[in-house]
C-alpha positions in Angstrom: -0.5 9.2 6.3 -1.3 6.2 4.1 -1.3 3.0 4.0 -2.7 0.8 1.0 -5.3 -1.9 -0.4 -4.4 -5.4 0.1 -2.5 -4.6 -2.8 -4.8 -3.2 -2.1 -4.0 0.1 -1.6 -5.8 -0.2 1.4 -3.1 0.1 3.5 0.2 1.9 3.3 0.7 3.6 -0.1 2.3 1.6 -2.9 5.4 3.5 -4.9 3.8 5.1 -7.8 4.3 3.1 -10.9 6.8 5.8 -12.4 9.1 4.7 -9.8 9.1 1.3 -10.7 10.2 0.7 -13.8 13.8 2.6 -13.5 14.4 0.6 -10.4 13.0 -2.6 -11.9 15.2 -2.7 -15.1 18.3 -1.7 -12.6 17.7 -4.3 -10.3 17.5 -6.8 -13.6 21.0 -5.7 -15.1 22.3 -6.3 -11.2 20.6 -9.7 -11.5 22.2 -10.6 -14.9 25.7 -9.8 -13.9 25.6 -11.4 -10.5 24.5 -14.7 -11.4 26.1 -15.1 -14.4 29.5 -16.6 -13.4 27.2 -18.7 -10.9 24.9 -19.6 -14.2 28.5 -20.4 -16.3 28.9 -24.4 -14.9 25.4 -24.9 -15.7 25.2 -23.7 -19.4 27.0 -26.7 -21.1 23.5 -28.7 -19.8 21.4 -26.1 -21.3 22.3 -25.5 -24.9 21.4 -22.6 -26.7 19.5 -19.4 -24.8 16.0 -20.0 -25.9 14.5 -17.2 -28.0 12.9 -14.2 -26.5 9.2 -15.1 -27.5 9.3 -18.4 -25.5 7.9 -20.5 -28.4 6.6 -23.7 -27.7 10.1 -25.9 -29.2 11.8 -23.4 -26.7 9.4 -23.7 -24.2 10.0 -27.4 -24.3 13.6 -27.6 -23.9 13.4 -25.0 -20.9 11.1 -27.5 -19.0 13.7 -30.1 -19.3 16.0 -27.6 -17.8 13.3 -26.9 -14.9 12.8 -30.8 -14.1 16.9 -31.1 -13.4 16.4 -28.4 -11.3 13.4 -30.1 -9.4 15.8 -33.7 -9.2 18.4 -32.4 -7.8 21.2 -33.9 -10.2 24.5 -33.3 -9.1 25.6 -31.8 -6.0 24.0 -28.1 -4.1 26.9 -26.0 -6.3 25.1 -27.7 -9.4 21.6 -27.1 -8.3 22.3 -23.7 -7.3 24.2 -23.1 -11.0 21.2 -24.7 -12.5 18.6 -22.1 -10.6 20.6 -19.2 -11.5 20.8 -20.2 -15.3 17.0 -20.5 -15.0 16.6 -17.0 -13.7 18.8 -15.6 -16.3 16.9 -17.1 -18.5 13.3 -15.4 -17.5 15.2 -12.2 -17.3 16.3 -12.2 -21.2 12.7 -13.1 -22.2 10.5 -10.4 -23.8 7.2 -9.6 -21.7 5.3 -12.4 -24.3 8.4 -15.1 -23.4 8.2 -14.4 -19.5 4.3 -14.8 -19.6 4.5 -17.8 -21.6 7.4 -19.1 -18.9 4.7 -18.4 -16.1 1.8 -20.1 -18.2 4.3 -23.6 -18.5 5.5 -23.3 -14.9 2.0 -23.1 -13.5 0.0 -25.8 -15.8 3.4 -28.7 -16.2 4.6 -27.7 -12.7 1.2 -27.7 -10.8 0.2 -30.8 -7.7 -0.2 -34.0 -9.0 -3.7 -34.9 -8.2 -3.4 -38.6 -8.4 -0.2 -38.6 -6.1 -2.6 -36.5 -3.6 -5.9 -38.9 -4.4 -3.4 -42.1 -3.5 -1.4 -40.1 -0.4 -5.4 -39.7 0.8 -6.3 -43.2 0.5 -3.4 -44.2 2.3 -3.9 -41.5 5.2 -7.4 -42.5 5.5 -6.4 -46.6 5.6 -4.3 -45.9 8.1 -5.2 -47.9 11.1 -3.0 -46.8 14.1 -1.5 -43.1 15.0 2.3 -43.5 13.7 1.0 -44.8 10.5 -1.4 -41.8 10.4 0.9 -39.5 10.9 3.5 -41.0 8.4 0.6 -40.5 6.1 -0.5 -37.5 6.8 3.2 -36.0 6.4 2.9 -37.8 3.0 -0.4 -36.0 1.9 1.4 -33.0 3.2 4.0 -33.4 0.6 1.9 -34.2 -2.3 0.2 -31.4 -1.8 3.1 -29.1 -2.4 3.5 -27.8 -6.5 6.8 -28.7 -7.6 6.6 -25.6 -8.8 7.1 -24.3 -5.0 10.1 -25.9 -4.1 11.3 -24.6 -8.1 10.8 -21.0 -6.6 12.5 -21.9 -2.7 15.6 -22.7 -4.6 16.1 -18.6 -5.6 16.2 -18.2 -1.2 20.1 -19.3 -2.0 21.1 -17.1 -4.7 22.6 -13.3 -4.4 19.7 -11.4 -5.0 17.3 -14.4 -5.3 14.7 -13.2 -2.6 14.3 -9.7 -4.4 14.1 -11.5 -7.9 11.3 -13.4 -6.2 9.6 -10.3 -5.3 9.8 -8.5 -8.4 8.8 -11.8 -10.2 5.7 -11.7 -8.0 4.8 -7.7 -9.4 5.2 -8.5 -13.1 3.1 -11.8 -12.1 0.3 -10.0 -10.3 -0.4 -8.2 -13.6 -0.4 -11.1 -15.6 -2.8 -12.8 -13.8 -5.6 -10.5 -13.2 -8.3 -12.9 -15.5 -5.8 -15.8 -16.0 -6.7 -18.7 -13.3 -3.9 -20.9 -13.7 -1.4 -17.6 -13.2 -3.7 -16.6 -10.6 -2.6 -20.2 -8.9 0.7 -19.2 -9.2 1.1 -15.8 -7.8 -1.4 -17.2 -4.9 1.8 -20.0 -4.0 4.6 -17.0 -4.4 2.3 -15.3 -2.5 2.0 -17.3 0.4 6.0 -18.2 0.3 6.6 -15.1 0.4 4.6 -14.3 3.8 6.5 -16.8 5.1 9.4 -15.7 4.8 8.6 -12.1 5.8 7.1 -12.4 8.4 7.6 -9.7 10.5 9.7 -11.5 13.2 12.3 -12.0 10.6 12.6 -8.0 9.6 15.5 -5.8 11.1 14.5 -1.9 11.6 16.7 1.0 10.7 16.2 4.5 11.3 17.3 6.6 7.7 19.0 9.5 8.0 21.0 11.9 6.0 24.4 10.1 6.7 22.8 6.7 4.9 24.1 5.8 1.7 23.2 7.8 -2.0 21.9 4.9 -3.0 19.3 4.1 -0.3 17.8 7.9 0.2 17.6 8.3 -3.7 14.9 4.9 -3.0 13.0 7.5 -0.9 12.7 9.9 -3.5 11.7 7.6 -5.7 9.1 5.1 -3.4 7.6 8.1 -1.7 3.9 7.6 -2.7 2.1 10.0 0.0 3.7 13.9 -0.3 6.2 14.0 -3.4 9.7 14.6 -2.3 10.7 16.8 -4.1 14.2 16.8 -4.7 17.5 16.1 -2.6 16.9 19.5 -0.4 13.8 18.2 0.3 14.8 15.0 1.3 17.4 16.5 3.5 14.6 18.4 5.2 12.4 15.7 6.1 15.4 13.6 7.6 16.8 17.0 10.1 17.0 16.8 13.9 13.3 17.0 14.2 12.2 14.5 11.7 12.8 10.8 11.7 12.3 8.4 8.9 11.8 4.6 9.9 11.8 1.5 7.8 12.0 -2.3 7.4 14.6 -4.4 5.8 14.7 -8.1 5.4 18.0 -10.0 5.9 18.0 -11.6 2.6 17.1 -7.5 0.8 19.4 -5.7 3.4 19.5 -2.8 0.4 16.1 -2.6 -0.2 13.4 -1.2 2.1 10.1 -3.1 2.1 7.9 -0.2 3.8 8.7 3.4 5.5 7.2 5.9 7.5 8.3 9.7 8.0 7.9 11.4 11.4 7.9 15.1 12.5 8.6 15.9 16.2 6.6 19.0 16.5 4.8 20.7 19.4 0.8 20.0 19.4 -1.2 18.4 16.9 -0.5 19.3 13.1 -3.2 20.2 10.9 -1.7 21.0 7.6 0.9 19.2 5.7 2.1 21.8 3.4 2.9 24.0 6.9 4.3 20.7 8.2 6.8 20.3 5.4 7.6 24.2 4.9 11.2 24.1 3.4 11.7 27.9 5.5 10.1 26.5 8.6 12.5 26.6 11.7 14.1 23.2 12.7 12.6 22.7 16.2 14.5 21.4 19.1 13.2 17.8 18.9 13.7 18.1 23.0 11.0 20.4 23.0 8.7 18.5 21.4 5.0 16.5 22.5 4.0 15.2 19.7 5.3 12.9 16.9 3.3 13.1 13.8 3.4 10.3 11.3 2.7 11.9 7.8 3.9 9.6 5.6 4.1 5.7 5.0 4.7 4.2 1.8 4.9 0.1 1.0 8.4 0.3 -1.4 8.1 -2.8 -3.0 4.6 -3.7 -5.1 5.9 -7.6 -5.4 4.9 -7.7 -1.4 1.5 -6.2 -1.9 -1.4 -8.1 0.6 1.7 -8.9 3.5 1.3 -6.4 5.5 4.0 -5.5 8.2 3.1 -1.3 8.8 1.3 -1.7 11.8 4.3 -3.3 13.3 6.2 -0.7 12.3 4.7 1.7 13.4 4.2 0.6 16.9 7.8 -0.3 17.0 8.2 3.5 16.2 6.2 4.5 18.8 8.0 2.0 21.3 11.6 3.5 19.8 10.5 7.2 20.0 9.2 7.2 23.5 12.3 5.9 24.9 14.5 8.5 22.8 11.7 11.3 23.7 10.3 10.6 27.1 8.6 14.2 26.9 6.5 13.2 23.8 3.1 12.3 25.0 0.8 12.5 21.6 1.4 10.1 18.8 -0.9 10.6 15.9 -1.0 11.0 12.2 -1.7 13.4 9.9 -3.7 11.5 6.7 -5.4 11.4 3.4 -8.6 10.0 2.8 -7.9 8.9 -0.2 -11.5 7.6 -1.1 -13.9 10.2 -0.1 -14.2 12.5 -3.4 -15.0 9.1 -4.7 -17.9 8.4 -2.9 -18.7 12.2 -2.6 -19.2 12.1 -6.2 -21.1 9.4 -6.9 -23.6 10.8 -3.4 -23.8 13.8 -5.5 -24.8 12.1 -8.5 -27.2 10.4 -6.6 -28.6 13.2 -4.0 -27.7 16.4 -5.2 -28.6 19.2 -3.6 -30.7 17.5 -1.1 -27.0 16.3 0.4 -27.5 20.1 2.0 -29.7 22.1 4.6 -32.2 25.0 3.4 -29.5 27.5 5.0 -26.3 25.5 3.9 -27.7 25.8 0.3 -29.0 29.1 0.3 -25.7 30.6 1.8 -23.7 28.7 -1.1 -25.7 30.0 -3.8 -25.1 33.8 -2.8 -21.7 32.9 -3.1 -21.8 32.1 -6.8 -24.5 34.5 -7.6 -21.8 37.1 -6.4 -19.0 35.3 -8.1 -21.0 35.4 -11.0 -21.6 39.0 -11.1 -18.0 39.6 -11.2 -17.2 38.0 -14.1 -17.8 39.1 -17.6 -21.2 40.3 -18.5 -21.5 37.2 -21.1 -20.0 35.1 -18.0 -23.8 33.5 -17.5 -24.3 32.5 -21.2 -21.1 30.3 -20.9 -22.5 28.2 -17.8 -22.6 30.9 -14.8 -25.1 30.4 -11.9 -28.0 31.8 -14.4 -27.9 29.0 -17.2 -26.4 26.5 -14.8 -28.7 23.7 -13.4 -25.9 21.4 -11.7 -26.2 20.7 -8.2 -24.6 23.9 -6.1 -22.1 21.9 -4.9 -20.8 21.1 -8.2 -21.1 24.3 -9.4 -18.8 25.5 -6.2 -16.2 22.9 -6.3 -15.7 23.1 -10.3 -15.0 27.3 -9.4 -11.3 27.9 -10.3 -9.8 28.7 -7.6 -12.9 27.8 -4.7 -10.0 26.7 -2.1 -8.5 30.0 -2.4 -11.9 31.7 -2.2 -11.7 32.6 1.6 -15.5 33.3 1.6 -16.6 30.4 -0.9 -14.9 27.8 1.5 -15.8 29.1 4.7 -19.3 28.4 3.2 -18.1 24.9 1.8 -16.8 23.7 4.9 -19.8 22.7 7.5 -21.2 20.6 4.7 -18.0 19.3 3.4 -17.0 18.7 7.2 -20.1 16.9 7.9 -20.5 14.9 4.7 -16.4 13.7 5.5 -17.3 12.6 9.2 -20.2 10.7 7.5 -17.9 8.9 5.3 -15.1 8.2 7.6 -17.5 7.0 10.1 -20.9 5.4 9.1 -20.5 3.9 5.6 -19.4 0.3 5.8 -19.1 -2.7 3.8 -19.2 -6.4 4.8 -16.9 -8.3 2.9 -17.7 -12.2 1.5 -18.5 -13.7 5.4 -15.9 -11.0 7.3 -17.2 -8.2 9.3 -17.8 -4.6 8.1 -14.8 -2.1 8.1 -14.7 1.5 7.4 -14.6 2.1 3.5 -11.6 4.2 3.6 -8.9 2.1 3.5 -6.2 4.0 5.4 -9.0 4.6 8.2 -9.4 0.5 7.8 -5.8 0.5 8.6 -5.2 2.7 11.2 -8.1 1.8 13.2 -7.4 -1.8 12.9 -4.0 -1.1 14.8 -5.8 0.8 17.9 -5.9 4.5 16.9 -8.9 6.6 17.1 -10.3 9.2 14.6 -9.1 12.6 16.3 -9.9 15.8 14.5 -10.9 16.3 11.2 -8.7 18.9 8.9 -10.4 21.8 6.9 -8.0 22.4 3.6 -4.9 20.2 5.2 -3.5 19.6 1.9 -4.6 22.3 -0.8 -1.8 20.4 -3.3 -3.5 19.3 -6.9 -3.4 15.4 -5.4 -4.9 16.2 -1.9 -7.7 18.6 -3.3 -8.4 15.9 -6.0 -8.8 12.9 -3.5 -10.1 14.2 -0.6 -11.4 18.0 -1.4 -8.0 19.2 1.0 -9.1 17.0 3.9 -7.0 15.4 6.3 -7.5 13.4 9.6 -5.7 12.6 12.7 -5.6 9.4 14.2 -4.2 9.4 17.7 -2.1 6.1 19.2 -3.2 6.7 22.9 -1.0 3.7 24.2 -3.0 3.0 26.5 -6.1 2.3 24.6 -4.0 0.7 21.5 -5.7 -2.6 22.5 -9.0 -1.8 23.5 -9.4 0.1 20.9 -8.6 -2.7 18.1 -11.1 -5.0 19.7 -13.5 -2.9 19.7 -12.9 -2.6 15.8 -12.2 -5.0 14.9 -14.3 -7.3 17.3 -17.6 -5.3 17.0 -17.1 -3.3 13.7 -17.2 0.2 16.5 -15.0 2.8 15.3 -13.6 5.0 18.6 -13.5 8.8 17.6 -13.0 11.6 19.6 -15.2 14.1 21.0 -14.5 17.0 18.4 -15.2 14.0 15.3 -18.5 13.1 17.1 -19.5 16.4 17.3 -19.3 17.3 13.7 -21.1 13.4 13.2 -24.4 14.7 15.4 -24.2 17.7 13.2 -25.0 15.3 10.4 -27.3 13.7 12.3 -29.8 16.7 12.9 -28.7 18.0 8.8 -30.9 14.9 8.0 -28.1 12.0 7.9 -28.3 12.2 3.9 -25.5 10.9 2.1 -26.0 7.3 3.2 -23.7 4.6 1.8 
């Protein structure tokens, strides 16, 4: 189960960027028609649709149109006319037009410092506690963009809160090396945390009777295991699978984050068994476990709020009413660092990232693999010209997952050098505390779960073998040590594991402990 950054991917999964562009330019064509009979009162003010480059004459006249908007002129009906107008507006402009709309409404529409230098002298002049705090309700105000209350005025609009959101993705983008859009996506940033806050968000459980519309978003927001098509959709929301998700008032169409559930007996260990299209449905009755697989952020304009934790202990709360017989709640999920770290260990260590036996056992392996291929095979890079580290050599094998012997060598090394990973390495942030480097691990254990049992080949798909060499983990919600378990994380920087993790961790121990950070 994933989770993504702080757009981070480091917490629940963001939809792959193929999804977004289909559902992007549909949302915009819904946006155009919508508010254009509100935009109609407002276009005799306007004049002429600026051209889709933004140029700077254009530019000009379009910040007229964004101070009316700012005064107020004219009744709410003409304000709201007037913000509609303006979005249609950015939504005919050409990616050059919307970036130079962006560059004008964060450097003309930025605080004004001398209003805040003179609402500070008067704060600090003030000489008895109601003055104060007339001041300081002042300094409050002056210390608000314009360009804030510009973007608050969308809230009213059909729509508005989702164009704000996918204004914020396209933004994001822009501003990576740009400080003054950098400004500005930190302010829509920060609005919009406000206003999703997770007290304000409405769960719905998805099923199969939900509308077209909403399950093809699944399909296409999915970011962990690839749906792959309506029957498998169907699948994944039968009697024994539940599929979760958040919805803000103000986007009641539009899921902000899900998570997929399968009501199984025992601990699952492999995805590709747990989403068998010819497996048996189960009698969800019979179950004692719920195993989260799958959670996915749906909308990248929300990136950095994070709400899954919430979700998924409202889950948990939801599924042990329905399922009083269900006493293990765990996940089953990527690591979607480690073969990133693994390689640049390798680079570093080599072979010394094995034992004497480890090593010897794996090069016997190729040797024999070797002599089964063509005679000419060790000319062309075989184990007799090679000189890459033997773990290189293994894992660039065609085929080494499927290699019953190959693996079973592979996997106390591989095992161990995971554990390591999940476990030891850290990082310290500017003046935070350290957290695991695996960002899903960050993110489960920061909501109470424990690392539970590492998975051998849990995912042999191209994507889970690339990421994380077929690995998978459990992390087990115990509710009764959600709590403890959190402090201890995130209070002391201890990551809880379970016996079977902390075995394979001493076994690293006494292999040397190489592989460090």
């Amino acid at each position: 189960m994933s989770d993504a950054p702080d757009t981070t991917i480091l917490e629940p999964v963001p939809p792959s960027e193929a999804a977004q562009p289909n559902f992007l330019d549909r949302a915009l064509d819904n946006l155009r028609t919508r508010w254009r009979e509100i935009a109609a009162s407002a276009r005799g003010a306007v004049g002429a649709p600026p051209r889709t480059h933004l140029p700077k004459e254009d530019a000009e006249r379009l910040k007229e149109q964004i101070e009316a908007c700012l005064e107020s002129r004219g009744g709410e009906v003409s304000a709201r006319a007037r913000a509609a107008q303006l979005g249609r507006t950015y939504l005919a402009l050409d990616p050059q037009g919307r970036r130079n709309f962006l560059l004008m409404l964060a450097r003309d529409f930025d605080v004004d410092r001398d209003a805040v230098m003179d609402a500070m002298a008067t704060f600090q002049a003030a000489a008895d506690p109601v003055a104060r705090g007339h001041a300081e309700r002042a300094l409050r105000r002056a210390l608000e963009p314009p360009r804030l209350r510009l973007l608050t005025q969308f809230n009213a609009l059909p729509e508005g809160v989702k164009f704000l959101v996918d204004l914020r993705a396209e933004l994001m983008e822009m501003a990576r090396g740009e400080p003054l859009l950098q400004a500005l996506e930190d302010d829509l940033k920060n609005l919009l945390r406000a206003w999703f806050d997770v007290g304000f968000l409405e769960m719905h459980r998805i099923t199969w009777d939900s509308p077209a519309s909403l399950l093809e978003k699944l399909i296409k927001y999915e970011a962990v295991h690839e749906i792959s098509g309506w029957q498998d959709l169907k699948d994944r929301l039968d009697s024994d699978r539940r599929c979760f998700a958040f919805f803000h008032p103000r986007m009641p169409h539009e899921p902000l984050i899900f998570v997929e559930v399968a009501l199984v007996q025992g601990m699952s260990d492999n995805v590709q068994a747990l989403l068998d299209p010819t497996a048996p449905v189960c009698d969800p009755r019979s179950a004692d476990s719920a195993i989260f697989y799958s959670i996915s952020n749906a909308q990248v304009g929300l990136a950095g709020i994070s709400f899954g934790n919430f979700l998924i202990k409202r889950v948990v709360d939801g599924l042990a009413t329905e399922f009083p017989n269900i006493k293990c709640y765990a996940t089953l999920s990527p690591i979607p660092g480690f073969r990133r770290w693994f390689d640049r260990a390798l680079d570093r260590d080599g072979d010394a990232l094995l034992t004497n036996t480890e090593a010897e056992r794996i090069a016997e392996r190729l040797a024999e693999l070797d002599r089964a291929d063509d005679a000419d095979a060790a000319t062309e890079g075989g184990v007799g010209t090679d000189e890459s580290p033997l773990l290189v050599r293994a894992l660039a094998s065609p085929g080494w997952a499927e290699d019953e012997e190959l693996q079973k060598r592979l996997r106390g090394p591989l095992m161990r050098l995971g554990v390591h990973y999940l476990t030891t390495v850290q990082e310290a942030k500017g003046h935070g505390r350290a957290r695991a480097l695996d960002p899903v691990a960050h993110f489960h254990l920061t909501n109470g779960a424990r690392m539970e049992r590492l998975n051998w080949l849990a995912d042999r798909s191209a994507k889970g073998l690339k990421q994380s060499l077929g690995m998978m983990i459990n992390y087990r919600y115990r509710l009764g040590e959600i709590d403890a378990n959190h402090e201890a994380y995130t209070g002391e920087g201890r990551i809880i594991t379970s016996s079977a993790v902390r075995s394979l961790d001493r076994a690293g121990s006494k292999a040397g402990g190489k592989a460090g950070g």
